[in-house]
C-alpha positions as CSV (number, residue, x, y, z in Angstrom):
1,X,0.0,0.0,0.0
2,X,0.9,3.5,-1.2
3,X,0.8,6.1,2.1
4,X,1.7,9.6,1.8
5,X,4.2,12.0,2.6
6,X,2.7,12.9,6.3
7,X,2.5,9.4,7.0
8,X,6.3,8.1,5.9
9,X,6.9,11.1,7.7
10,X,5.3,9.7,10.9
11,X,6.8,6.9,10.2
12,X,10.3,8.0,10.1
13,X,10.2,9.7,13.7
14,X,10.2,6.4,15.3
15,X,11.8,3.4,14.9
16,X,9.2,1.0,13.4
17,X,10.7,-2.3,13.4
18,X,11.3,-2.3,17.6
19,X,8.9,-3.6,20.0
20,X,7.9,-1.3,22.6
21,X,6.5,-1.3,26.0
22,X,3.2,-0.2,26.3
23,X,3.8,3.1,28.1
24,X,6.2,4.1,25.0
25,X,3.7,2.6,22.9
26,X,0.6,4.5,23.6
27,X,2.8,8.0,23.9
28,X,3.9,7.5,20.3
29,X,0.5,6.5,19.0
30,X,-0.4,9.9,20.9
31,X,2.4,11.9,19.4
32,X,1.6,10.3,15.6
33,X,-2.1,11.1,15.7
34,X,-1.2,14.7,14.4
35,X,-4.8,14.9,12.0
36,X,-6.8,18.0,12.5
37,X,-9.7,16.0,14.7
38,X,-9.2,14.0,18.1
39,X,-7.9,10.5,16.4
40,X,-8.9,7.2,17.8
41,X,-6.3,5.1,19.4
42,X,-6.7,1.4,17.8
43,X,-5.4,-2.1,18.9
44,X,-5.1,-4.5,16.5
45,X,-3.9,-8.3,17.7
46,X,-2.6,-10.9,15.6
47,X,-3.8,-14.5,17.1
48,X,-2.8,-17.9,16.8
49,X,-5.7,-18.9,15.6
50,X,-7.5,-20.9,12.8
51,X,-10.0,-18.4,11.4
52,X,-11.9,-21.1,9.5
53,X,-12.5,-23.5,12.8
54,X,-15.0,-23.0,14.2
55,X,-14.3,-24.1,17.3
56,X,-11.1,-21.4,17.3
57,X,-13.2,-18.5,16.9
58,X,-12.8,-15.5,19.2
59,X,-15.7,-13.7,20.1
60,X,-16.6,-11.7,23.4
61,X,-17.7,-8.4,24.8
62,X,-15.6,-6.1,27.3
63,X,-16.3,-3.0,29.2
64,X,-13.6,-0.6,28.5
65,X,-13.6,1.3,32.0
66,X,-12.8,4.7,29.9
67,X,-15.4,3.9,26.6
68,X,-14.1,4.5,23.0
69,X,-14.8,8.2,23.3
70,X,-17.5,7.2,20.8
71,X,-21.3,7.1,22.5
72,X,-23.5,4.7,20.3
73,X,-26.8,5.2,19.3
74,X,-28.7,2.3,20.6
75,X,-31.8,1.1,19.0
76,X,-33.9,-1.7,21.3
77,X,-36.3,-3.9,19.5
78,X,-39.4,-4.9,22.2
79,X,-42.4,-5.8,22.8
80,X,-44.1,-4.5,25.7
81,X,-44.6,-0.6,26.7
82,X,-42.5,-1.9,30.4
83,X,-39.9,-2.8,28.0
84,X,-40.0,0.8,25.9
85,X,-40.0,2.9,29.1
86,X,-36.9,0.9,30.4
87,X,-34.7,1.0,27.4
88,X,-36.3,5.1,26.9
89,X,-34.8,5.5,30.5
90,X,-31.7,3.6,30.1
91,X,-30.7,5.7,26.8
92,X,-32.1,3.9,24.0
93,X,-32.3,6.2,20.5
94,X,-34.5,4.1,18.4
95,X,-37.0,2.2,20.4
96,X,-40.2,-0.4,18.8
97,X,-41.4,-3.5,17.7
98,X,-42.6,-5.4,15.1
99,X,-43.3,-1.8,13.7
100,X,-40.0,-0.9,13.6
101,X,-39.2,-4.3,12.2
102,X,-41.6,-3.6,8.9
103,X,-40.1,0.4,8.4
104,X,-36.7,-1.4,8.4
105,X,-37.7,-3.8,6.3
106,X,-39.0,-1.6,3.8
107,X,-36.2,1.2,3.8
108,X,-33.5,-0.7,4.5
109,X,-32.3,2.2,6.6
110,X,-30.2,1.2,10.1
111,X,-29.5,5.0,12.1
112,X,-28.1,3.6,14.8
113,X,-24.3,1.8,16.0
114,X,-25.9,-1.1,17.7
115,X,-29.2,-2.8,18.6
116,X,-30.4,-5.2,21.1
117,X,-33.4,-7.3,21.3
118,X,-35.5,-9.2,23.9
119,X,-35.6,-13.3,23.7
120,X,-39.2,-13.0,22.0
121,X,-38.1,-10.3,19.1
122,X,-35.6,-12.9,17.7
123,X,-38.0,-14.7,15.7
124,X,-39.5,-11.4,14.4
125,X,-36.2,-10.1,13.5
126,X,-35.3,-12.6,11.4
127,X,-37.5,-10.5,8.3
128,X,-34.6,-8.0,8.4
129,X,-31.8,-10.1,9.4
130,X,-30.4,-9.9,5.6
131,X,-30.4,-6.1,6.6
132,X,-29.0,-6.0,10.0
133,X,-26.2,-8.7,9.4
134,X,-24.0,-7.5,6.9
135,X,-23.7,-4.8,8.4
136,X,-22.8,-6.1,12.1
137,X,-25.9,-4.9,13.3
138,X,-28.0,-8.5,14.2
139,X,-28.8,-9.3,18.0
140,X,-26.8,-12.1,19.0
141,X,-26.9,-13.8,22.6
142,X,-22.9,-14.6,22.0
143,X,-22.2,-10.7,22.2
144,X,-25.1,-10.3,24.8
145,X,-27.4,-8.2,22.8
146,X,-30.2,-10.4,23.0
147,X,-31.0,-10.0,27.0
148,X,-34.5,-9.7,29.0
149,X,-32.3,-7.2,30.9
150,X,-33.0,-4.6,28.3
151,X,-32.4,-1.6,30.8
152,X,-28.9,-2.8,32.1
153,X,-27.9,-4.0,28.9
154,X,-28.2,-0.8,27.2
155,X,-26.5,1.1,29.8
156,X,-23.5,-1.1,29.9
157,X,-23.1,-0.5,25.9
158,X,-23.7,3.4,27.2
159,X,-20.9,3.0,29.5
160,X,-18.5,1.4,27.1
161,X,-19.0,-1.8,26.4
162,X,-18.4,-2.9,23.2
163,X,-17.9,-6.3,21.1
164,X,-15.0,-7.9,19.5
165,X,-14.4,-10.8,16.9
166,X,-12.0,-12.5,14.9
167,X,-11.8,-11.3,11.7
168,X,-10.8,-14.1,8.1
169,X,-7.1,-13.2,8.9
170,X,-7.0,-14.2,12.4
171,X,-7.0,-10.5,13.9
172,X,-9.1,-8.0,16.4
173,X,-9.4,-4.8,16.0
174,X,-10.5,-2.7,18.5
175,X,-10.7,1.2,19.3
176,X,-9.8,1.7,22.8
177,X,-10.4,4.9,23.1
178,X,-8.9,8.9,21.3
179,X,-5.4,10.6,21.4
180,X,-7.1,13.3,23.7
181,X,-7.8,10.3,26.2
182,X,-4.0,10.4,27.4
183,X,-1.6,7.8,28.1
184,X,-3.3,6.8,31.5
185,X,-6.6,5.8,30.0
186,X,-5.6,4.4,27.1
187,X,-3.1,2.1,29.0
188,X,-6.0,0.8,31.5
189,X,-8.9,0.8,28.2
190,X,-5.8,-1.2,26.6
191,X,-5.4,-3.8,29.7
192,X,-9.0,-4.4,30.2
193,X,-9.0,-5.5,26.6
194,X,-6.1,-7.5,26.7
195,X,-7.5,-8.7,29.9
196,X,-10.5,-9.6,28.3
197,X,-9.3,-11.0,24.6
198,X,-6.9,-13.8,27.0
199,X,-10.1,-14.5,29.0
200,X,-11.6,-15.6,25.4
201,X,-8.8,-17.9,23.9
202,X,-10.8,-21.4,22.6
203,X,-9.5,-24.2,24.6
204,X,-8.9,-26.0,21.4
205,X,-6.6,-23.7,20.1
206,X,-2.7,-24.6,21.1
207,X,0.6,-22.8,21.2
208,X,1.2,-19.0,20.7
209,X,-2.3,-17.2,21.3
210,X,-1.4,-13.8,21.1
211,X,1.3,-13.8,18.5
212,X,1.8,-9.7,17.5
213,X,-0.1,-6.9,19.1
214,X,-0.1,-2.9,17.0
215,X,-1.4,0.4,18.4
216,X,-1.8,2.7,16.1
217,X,-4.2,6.1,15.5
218,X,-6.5,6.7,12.7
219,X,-4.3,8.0,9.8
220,X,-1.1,7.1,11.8
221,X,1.9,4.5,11.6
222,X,1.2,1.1,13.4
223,X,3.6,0.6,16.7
224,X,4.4,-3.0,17.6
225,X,4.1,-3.5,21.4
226,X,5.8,-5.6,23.8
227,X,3.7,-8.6,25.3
């Protein structure tokens, strides 16, 4: 891939084929993040995994104690008004049924970062789940957005709780947090993940889990981190 001159020149200030401690690490993601907004800090793991057993996939939700930096619009498919004025008080942006089921379903239009559902909407949402999947946005009881606890659960994705996965090459990617964070937070967002992504290793897979770990900001050179 072709980058540009402020990025070999980013690139340059450091050098990018040592492995660095995470304090080091962070500060020159900080220091490299020099775009004209407030850049997100991302990790991005490299495991010793087989991507196409199924049995090795890596899948799991943390809460990062400091959020992304990032609030998410939440939309909370229900059935019962309880259920509306519990995910209306917990935060929820888009709030219905099987009403909100058929406007998806007819304009294909999803305004919102993430959804969760009761146990009884599942069935129902399967009429827009050719919608909602390709673009990450299904329910799913693995990443605990299918929940009768629709009022906690949408706070805890409030709070900064978000979802990672495995991607075809074996890797997580994961924003933990933006440059204007500082080195404090984003070293305890980036343990908690960590914490979190060693917590999820499938028992079937065997030797190095955690093989290469990369911080790097949006726009900005990748820095290789000591594990």
């Amino acid at each position: 891939m072709k980058h540009g001159k402020r990025y070999n020149e980013l690139k340059s200030s450091f050098d990018n084929k040592k492995t660095y401690e995470l304090a080091e690490a962070i500060a020159l993601a900080v220091k490299t993040s020099n775009t004209k907004f407030d850049s997100s800090i991302e990790v991005h793991v490299c495991l010793g995994i087989d991507p196409k057993k199924g049995d090795q996939q890596v899948r799991s939700t943390v809460t990062l104690p400091h959020g992304t930096g990032k609030t998410k619009k939440v939309a909370a498919f229900v059935s019962t008004p309880d259920q509306e004025k519990e995910a209306q008080k917990a935060g929820a942006e888009l709030i219905g049924g099987e009403e909100l089921i058929a406007e998806i379903a007819k304009t294909s239009k999803c305004d919102f970062d993430v959804a969760v559902a009761t146990p009884d909407m599942m069935p129902k949402l399967a009429k827009i789940a050719k919608i909602l999947g390709p673009r990450g946005l299904m329910p799913s009881p693995k990443n605990e957005t299918v929940t009768p606890n629709i009022g906690k659960t949408i706070e805890a994705m409030k709070r900064g709780k978000v979802a990672f996965k495995n991607d075809d090459t074996a890797n997580i990617h994961q924003v933990i947090g933006r440059a204007s964070f500082g080195e404090a937070k984003l070293s305890e967002n980036f343990e908690t993940l960590m914490e979190a992504l060693k917590k999820a290793k499938p028992s079937s897979s065997k030797g190095n889990y955690i093989k290469n770990v990369f911080i790097t900001s949006t726009m900005g050179p990748s820095i290789k981190v000591a594990r």
